[in-house]
N, C-alpha and C positions, 0 to 999 in steps of 0.2 A: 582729204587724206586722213585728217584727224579723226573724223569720223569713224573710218576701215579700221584703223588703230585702234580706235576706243574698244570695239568689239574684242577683237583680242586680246585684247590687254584685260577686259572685265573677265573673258572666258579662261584668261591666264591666273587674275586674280584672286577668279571663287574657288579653281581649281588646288591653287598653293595654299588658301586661307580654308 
């Protein structure tokens, strides 16, 4: 599940940074 998460969470990250 962490996995699934990481993704979004990188695609949320590069997106806000």
């Amino acid at each position: 599940m962490q996995t699934e998460c990481s993704t979004l969470d990188n695609f949320l990250y590069e997106f806000l940074a």
